[in-house]
N, C-alpha and C positions, 0 to 999 in steps of 0.2 A: 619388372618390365611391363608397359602397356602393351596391350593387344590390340588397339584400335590403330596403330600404326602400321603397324603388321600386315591386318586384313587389307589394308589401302596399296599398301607393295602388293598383295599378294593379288589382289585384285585388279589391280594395273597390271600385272605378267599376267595374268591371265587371259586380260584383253586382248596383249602386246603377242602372249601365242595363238589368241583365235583370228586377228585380223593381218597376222604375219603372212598366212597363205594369199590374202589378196595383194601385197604388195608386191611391188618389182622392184627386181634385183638393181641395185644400185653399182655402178662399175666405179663411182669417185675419178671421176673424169676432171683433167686439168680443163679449165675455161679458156680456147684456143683465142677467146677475143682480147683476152689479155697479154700484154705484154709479147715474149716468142713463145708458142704454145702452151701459154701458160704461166710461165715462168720470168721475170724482171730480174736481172742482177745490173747492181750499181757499183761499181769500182769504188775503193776508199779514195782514189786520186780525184775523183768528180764530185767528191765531198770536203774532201778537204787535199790541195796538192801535195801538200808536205804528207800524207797519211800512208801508211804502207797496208794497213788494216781498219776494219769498222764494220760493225754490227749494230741492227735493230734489236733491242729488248721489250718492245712495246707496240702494238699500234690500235686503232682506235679507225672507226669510218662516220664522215660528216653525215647530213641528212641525205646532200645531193651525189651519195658516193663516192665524192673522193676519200681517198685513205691516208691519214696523215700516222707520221711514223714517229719512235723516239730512239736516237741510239746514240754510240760511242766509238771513236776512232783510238788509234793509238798514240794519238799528241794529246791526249788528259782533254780534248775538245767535246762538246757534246753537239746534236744537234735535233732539230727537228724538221721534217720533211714532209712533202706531201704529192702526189698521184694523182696524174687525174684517174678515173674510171677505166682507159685502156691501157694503164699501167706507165704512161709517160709522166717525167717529173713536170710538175707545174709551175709554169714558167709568172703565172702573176703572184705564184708565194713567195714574198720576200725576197730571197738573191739567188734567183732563177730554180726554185725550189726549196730551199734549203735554208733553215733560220740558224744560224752557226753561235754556240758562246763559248768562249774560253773556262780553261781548267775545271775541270768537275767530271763527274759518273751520271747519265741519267739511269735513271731507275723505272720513271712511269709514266705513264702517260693517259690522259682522261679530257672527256667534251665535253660542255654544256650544249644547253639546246639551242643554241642560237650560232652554234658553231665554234666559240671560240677556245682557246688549246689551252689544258695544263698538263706542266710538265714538270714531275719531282724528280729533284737531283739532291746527290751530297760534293759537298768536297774535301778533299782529302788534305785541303792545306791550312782549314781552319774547323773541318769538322763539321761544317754548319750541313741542315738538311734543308732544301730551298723548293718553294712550291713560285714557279712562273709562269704568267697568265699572256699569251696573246689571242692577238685579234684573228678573225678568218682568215684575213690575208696575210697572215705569219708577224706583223706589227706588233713592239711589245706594246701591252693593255696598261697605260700611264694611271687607269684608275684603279687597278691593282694595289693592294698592299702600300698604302699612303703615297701615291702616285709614285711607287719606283719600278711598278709592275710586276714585282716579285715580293713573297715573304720567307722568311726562313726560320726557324728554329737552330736556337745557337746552344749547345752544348756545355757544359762546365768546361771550364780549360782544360785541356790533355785529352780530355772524351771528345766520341765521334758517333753520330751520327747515319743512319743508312737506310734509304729507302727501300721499300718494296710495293706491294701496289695501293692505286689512291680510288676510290669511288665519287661521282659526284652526288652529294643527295639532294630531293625533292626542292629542300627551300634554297637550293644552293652552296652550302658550306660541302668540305672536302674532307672523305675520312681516308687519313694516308696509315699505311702500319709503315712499320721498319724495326731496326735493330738499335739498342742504344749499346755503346762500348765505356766502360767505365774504368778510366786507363787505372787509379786507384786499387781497382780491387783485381784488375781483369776478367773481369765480369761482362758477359753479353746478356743482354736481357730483350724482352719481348720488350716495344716500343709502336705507341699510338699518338694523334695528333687529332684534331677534327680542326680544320680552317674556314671561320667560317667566310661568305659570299666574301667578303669585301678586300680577303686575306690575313685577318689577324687570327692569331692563331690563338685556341683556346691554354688551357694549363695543361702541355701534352703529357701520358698516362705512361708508365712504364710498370714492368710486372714483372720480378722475380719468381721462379719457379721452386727456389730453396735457397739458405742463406749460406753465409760465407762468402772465400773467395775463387777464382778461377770457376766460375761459370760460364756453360756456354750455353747458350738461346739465342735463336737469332728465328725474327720472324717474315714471311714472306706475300702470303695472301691475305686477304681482307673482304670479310664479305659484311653484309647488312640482311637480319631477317625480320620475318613480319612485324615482330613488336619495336621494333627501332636499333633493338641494340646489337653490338656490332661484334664480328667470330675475325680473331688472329689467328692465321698458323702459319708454321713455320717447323723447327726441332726445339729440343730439347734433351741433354745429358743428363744422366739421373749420376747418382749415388755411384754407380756400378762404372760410371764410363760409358754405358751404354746410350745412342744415341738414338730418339724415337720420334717420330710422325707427334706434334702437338698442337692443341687449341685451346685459346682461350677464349671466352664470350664477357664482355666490357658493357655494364649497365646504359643507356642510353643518355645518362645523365652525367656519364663518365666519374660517377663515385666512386665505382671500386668494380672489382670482377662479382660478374654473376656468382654467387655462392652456393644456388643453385644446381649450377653448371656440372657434372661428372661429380655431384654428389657423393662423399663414402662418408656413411655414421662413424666415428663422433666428425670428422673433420669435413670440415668444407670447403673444398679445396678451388672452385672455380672452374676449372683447367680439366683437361681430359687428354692422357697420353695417350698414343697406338705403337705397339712392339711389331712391326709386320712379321721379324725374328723368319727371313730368309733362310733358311738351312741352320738358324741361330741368330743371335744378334749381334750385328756390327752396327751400320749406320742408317739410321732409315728416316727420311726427311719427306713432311709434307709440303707442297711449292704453294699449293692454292688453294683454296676452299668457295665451296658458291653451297647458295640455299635454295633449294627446293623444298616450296608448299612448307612442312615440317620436320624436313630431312636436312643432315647437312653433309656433305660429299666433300671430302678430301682428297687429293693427290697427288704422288710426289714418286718416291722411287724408295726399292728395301737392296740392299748391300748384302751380298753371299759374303758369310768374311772366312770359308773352308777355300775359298777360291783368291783367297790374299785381298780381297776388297776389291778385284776387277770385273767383279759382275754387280749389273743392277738389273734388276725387274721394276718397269715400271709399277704403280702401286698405287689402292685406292681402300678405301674405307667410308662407313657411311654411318652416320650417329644419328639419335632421334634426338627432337626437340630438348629433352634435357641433359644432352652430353653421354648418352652412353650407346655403344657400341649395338648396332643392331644384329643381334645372333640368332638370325633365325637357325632350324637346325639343320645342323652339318656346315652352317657356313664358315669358310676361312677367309683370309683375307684375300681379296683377289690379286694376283700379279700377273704380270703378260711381257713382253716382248715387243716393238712395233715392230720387228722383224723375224729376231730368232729365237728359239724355245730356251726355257728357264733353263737345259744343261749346259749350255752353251759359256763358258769360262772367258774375260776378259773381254764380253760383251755388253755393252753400256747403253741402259735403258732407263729414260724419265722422264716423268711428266711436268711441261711448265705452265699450261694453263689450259684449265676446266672452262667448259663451256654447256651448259644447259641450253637444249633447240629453242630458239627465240619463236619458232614460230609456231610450234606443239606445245602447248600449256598443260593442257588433262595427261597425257602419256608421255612425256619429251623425253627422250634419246639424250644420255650426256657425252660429248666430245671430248676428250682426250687428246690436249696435244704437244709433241714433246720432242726427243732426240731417241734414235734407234741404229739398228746398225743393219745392213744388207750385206749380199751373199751374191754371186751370181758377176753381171754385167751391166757396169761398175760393181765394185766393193768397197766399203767404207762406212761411214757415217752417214744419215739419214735423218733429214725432218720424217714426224711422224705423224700421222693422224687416226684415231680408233675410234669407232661409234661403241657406247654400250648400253646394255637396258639396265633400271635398276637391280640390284640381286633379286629371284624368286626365295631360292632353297640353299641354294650352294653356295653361290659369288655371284657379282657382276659377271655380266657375261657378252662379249663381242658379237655386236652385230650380223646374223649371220646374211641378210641382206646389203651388205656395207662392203662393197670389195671383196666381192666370194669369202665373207667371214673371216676378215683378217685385213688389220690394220694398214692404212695408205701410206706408203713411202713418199718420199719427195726427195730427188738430187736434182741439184742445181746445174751443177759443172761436172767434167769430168776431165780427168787427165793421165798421160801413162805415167806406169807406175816403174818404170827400166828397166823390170823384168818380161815383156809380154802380155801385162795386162793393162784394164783400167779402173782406176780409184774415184774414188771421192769423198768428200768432205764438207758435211752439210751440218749444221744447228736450227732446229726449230724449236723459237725460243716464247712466244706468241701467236695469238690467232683471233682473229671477230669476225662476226656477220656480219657482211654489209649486202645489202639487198637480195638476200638470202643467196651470197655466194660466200664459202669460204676463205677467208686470207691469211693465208700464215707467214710469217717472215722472223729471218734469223738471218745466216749469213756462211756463204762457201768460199774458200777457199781465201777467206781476210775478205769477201767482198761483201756487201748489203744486200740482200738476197727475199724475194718478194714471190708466193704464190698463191694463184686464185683457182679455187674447186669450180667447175661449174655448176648451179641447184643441184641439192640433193634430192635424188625422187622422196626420198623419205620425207623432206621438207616440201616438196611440191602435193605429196600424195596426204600429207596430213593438215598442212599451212593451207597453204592457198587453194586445196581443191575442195571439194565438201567433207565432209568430216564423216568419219566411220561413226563416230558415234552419238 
């Protein structure tokens, strides 16, 4: 193991405890100028009439604020959508908000800098994986993908295809991961693509974890680090059944896997597993991955399987630049709760997407956001939000200035439950900056469901005011 990685975490918490005493407490205040204090829900019938349900999986924020969404109803429709700044739907995008296509899943969703939308889909009636290009004002982009505005990646017959998330990079091409299904073997495997500007897609990259048949891999995040080349995770089943947090890192040149990567003599294996092994091991899946500096932060969720598989702990893990596990000592893997503590049985906690503070560079705060479960008034399900600092000694560790040291709830709606109380039912599935307010959006009770933090002091105190250091 390097040392010089070490010193720079170790150095960073150190800052992160000497200049903690001057900061202020953060309450994670909804942004009341949004939407009804805070909060947007959008019926699936204002999306699509015939809908009975729909949810966002994605969203993404323009230059000028607005936030454009990506999601799924329950007539196989997909769509895309967009907000203005005070959380009303936009009436000059497309069809009074809403750019609507038949049959398909979106997956993703991604901006260029000039505004204009992509949005990776599969579908399920030909398996193909489809990357579509519109305009600002929701128009599909005719110079897309040999003017048909879209590209796709087609499948061998009987296989299928499955997005997960896309990045846009510097010269403009698209790096998408997803799953490839390989109806033959039954086989799921890790699955990459890079498209570039214009939409044609390169020779896309698929990665077996071990041979034979009935594998399962399936990948979900995608990130890009300083040298170009590019980190997939998602899971992956060993030998055992067991199912564990995995990444791979894909040459820049899309050759082959980093062989470098999670390194073990004689073999070189690319790939790097994480066992979080909850109370033991059942299922433990990473959803996302982002890079920081020389580090790379994983997140997903580990499975109690003494509890029959209904508990999750959210769950995170952090690797150094060459795929291995950073143990500083006594550290385990971190896990948390957005609500309730790790004894808590048939309580379901996960993270669906990482976010490093956009506007803290030297010490940034990583965001954590995901689904959790509440107690009290309402009860139920919960979008989640947790600020953490990198590990010092132990683990990551929860902001103790971030909502009195514990994770931000979010319910949408609320309703009775026919005995006396009240429930709810929330998914937080997504989340971005946009002008340094929070937006996370998932979906309550079958409906499309949208909310905005108001600045974080911690982003005002370290961003935009003068720098501690």
């Amino acid at each position: 193991m390097r040392s010089t990685p070490y010193t720079f975490v170790l150095s960073a918490l150190l800052f992160t405890a000497c200049a903690a005493a001057d900061e202020v407490d953060d309450a994670a205040a909804l942004d009341p100028t949004f939407g009804n204090a805070g909060k947007v829900i959008i019926s699936a019938a204002a999306e699509n009439a015939a809908a009975s349900s729909a949810t966002v999986v994605e969203v993404a924020a323009q230059a000028d604020g607005k936030i454009v969404l990506a999601g799924n109803d329950d007539q196989n429709d997909i769509f895309v959508a967009r907000l203005n700044t005070d959380g009303s739907l936009d009436s000059s995008f497309r069809d009074g908000g809403f750019a609507r296509y038949c049959c398909g899943i979106a997956d993703a969703i991604a901006l260029r800098p000039d505004g204009r939308i992509l949005m990776a889909y599969h579908s399920p009636a030909n398996g193909a994986l489809f990357v579509l290009q519109l305009l600002a004002n929701g128009a599909d982009d005719s110079a897309f993908g040999l003017g048909r505005g879209y590209t796709y990646v087609q499948p061998a017959a009987g296989d299928t295809l499955y997005g997960g998330r896309m990045l846009v990079q510097g010269d403009g091409s698209i790096a998408l991961a997803g799953t490839y299904h390989q109806a033959s073997t039954n086989n799921n495997e890790f699955f990459f693509d890079r498209v570039a500007v214009d939409g044609m897609s390169n020779t896309p990259f698929q990665f077996e974890f071990g041979s034979g048949s009935n594998q399962d891999d399936h990948a979900f995040g995608v990130a890009i680090d300083r040298q170009g080349r590019y980190l997939v995770a998602g899971y992956h089943r060993g030998a055992a059944g067991n199912y564990d947090c995995a990444v791979i890192r894909i040459t820049a040149d899309l050759y082959d896997v980093d062989r470098t990567f999670g390194y073990r003599s004689p073999d070189d294996y690319g790939y790097q597993t994480v066992a979080f092994d909850y109370g033991g091991d059942d299922f433990d899946s990473c959803n996302d991955v982002i890079v920081q500096n020389d580090y790379i932060i994983l997140g997903g969720n580990a499975t109690h399987p003494t509890s029959g598989g209904t508990y999750q702990a959210a769950a995170l893990a952090l690797l150094d630049d060459s795929g291995e596990l950073v143990t500083l000592p006594s550290m385990t893997y971190p896990k948390f709760a957005f609500a309730y503590g790790l004894s808590n049985a048939g309580k379901i906690n996960t993270i669906g997407k990482l976010i490093a503070d956009p506007y803290e560079t030297k010490y940034p705060y990583v965001y954590a956001v995901g689904s959790g479960a509440i107690t009290g008034v309402p009860y139920g399900t919960t979008a989640g939000v947790a600020r953490l600092e990198l590990p010092a000694s132990v683990t990551f560790s929860i902001d103790p200035h971030f909502n009195g040291g514990s994770p931000a709830n979010v319910y949408f709606a609320e309703r009775h439950d026919g005995i006396g109380a009240l429930t709810t039912m929330n998914n937080g599935n997504s989340a971005v900056f946009d002008k340094g307010k929070l937006v996370v959006v998932g979906s309550t009770y079958g409906n499309i469901a949208i909310a905005r933090f108001a600045p974080f002091d911690g982003i005002l105190k370290n961003g935009f005011d003068v720098p501690l250091y």
